[in-house]
C-alpha positions, 0 to 999 in steps of 0.5 A, a space after each residue: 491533550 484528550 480534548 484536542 484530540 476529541 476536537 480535532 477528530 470531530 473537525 475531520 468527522 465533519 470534512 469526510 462526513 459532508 464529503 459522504 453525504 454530499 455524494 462527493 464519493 460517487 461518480 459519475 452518476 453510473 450505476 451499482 458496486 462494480 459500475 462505478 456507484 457506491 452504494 449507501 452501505 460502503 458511503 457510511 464508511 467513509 464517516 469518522 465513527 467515535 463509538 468503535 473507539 476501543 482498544 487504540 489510546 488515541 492521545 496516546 498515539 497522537 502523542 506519539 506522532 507529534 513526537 516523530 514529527 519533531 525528528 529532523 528526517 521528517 517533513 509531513 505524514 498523514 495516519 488512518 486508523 480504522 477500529 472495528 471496520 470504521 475510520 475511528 482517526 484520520 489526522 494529518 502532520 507537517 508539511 506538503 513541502 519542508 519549510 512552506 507552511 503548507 499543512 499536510 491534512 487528511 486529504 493531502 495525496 501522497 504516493 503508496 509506492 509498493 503498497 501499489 502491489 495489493 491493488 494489482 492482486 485485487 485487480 487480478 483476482 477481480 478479474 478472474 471472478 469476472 471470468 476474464 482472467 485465468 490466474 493459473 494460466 501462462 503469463 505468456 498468455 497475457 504479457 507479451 513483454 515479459 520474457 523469462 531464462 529459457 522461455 519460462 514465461 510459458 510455465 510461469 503463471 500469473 499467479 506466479 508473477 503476483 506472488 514473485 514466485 519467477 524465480 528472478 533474482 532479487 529487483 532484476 533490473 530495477 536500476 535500469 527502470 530507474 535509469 529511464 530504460 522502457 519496461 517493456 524492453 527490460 522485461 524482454 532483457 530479462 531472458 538473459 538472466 540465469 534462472 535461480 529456480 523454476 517458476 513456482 518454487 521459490 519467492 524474490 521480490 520483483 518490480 519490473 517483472 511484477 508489472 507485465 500484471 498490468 499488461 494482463 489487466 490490460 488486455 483483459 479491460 480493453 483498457 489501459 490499466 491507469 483507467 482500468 484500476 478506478 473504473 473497476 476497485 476505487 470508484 465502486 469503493 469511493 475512493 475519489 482521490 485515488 489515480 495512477 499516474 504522476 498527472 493524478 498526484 499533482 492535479 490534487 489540490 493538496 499533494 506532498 513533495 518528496 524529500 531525502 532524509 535531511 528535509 531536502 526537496 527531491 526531483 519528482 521521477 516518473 520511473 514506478 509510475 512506468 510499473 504502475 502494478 509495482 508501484 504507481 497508486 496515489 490517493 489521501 489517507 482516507 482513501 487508503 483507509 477505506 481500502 483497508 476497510 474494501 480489504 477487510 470484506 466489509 464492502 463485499 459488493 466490491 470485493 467478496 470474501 472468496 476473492 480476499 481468502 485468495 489474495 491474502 492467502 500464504 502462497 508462498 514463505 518468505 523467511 528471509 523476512 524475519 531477518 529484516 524485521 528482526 526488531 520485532 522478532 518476539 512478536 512476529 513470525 510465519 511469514 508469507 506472501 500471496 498476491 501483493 499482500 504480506 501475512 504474519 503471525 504476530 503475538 498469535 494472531 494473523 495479520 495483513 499488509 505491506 510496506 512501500 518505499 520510492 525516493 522521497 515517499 514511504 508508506 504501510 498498511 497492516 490490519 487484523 481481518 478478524 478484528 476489522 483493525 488496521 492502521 495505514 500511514 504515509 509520509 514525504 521523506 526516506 526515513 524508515 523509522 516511522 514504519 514500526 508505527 504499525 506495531 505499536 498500533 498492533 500492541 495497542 490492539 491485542 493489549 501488549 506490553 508497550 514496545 518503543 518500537 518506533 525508537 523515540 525514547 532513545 537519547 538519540 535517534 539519528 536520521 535513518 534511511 531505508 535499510 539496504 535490505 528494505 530496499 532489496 526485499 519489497 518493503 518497497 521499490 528503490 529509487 
């Protein structure tokens, strides 16, 4: 198993190695970090390191994976570890479309759903840095959609909206995203709501109220966000499979089908990529590594230390999130969000990440900013089960007492779709 492994690894090595070298990660020939370049520093990144290989068993895991994808709920996955602030695994599994052949690699695209979040908070905060956004200014100032109960939009910040502090209920009105309603209209809909508390106070998750980020995004660039967000964060980090639109994910040479938990193909909806804030990132699990490794400052030319501090930063508790992931509650505690990122104290130690769920597509990202370690996955079907990956990966890390966290030594494990109360806290956007 080890020597596949090693095999294996150093077959991926070489595809993301020669992409690097080749300069297949740089565009368009523009200039320096925030221009579009990638500099030589952050192309060595992308390469497969086998010496930062320290406290992940890599077989281990492996194992562990093949075995997740022997559950009936699953069709193909694609898994990045990162060691040390290097890409130490990139492996894919499965299928792109149940029952075609069709092998999910590493450069297979899936969608990232609410993991989409961390980007329009970096893309805020990169903003602001730039001097063209003011993050404690109305969003009013910026969206000229989203209206809120009372006319709060003209005392609820940006800030507020990207730390889903307006105080809305729960994923307002995301059934009628889901129902084909325009967002910018919804957003006005919004002022009919009551108020739960003032703008500032309190924290529930938003999708489509989230997105009026987009709008300041927008208005700041002089662009639409869909070119905004690869101009100005995936080019400059070398992200070459990254888009936000539905046209981006199927124009890849390799993209992954949604599938319900059964393994049944599901129709593709275009409703988050109408809150491409909230949810509307794509990219192949490299490229969500090399985000991981942009989010841990170790391509400081692109994203600053200062600006990490502020995104990553408890700007505001969330306790009802210890209810939903009380699986883990030995370990885990103190939780907060800042701007689209979740933090966490887990077994002493500060951790960051999200977790994202459309119909047909789930995803994660969790990482140690001290350690440089983190761990990103992806797959095409409804089933939560796969997420508790994070956590045996974070055990593995700290050297912790193994934890089946992810429930494959059960006798039986039935098929298992996102738990209503993921659905309705931000582990991601129904539909």
């Amino acid at each position: 198993m080890i020597r596949q492994l090693q095999i294996g690894l150093a077959g991926i090595a070489l595809v993301v190695g020669g992409l690097a070298l080749s300069g297949h990660l740089m565009y368009g020939g523009s200039k320096s970090g925030a221009h579009g370049q990638v500099s030589s520093a952050d192309r060595a990144l992308a390469k497969i390191s086998t010496i930062d290989r320290r406290d992940i068993d890599y077989a281990a895991l492996d194992a562990r994976l093949q075995r997740m994808m022997a559950q009936p709920s699953m069709v193909g996955m694609a898994v990045g570890i990162v060691e040390n602030g290097r890409i130490t695994f990139v492996k894919g599994y499965g299928e792109t479309r149940a029952g075609s052949g069709d092998k999910v690699t590493p450069l297979t695209v899936f969608r990232w759903a609410s993991v989409s979040k961390g980007v329009a908070g970096t893309m805020a905060a990169k903003l602001a840095e730039m001097g063209k956004l003011d993050l404690n200014a109305p969003i009013a100032q910026y969206s000229s959609t989203l209206k809120l109960p009372g006319g709060r939009e003209y005392s609820a910040t940006l800030a507020d909206v990207l730390s889903h502090r307006l105080g809305l209920y729960r994923n307002a009105y995301d059934d009628r995203l889901e129902d084909g309603q325009d967002p910018r209209l919804i957003r006005q809909q919004l002022a009919t709501l009551a108020q739960l508390c003032a703008p500032g106070t309190c924290w529930s998750y938003q999708n489509v109220a989230f997105d009026s980020s987009s709008e300041a995004v927008a208005k700041a660039m002089g662009e639409p966000y869909q070119q905004a967000v690869p101009e100005l964060l995936f080019k400059p980090i070398g992200m070459t499979s990254a888009s936000v639109t539905r046209e981006g994910l199927e124009a890849s040479a390799s993209w992954a089908r949604p599938h319900a938990v059964g393994r049944r193909e599901l129709p593709m909806s275009d409703a988050y990529y109408r809150v491409p804030a909230a949810g509307g990132i794509n990219s192949n699990i490299k490229d969500m590594a090399l985000w991981m490794i942009a989010q841990m400052g170790l391509m400081p030319d692109v994203l600053d230390q200062k600006l990490l501090d502020q995104i990553h930063a408890p700007w505001v508790a969330t306790p009802s999130e210890r209810g939903r992931l009380r699986k883990f509650a030995e370990r885990l505690h103190d939780p907060y969000y800042g701007f689209g990122w979740r933090s966490y104290d887990y077994a002493g130690h500060r951790i960051i990440g999200h977790r994202g769920g459309i119909n047909g597509y789930r995803s994660l990202i969790l990482f140690d900013p001290k350690m440089k370690s983190g761990v990103v996955a992806l797959w095409n079907s409804n089933t939560s089960q796969p997420a508790a990956l994070e956590f045996e990966v974070m055990d593995m890390l700290y050297h912790l007492e193994f934890r089946d966290w992810m429930e494959l030594d059960k006798a039986q494990v039935a098929p298992t779709a996102e738990a209503p109360e993921d659905a309705q806290s931000g582990d991601g956007v129904r539909g």
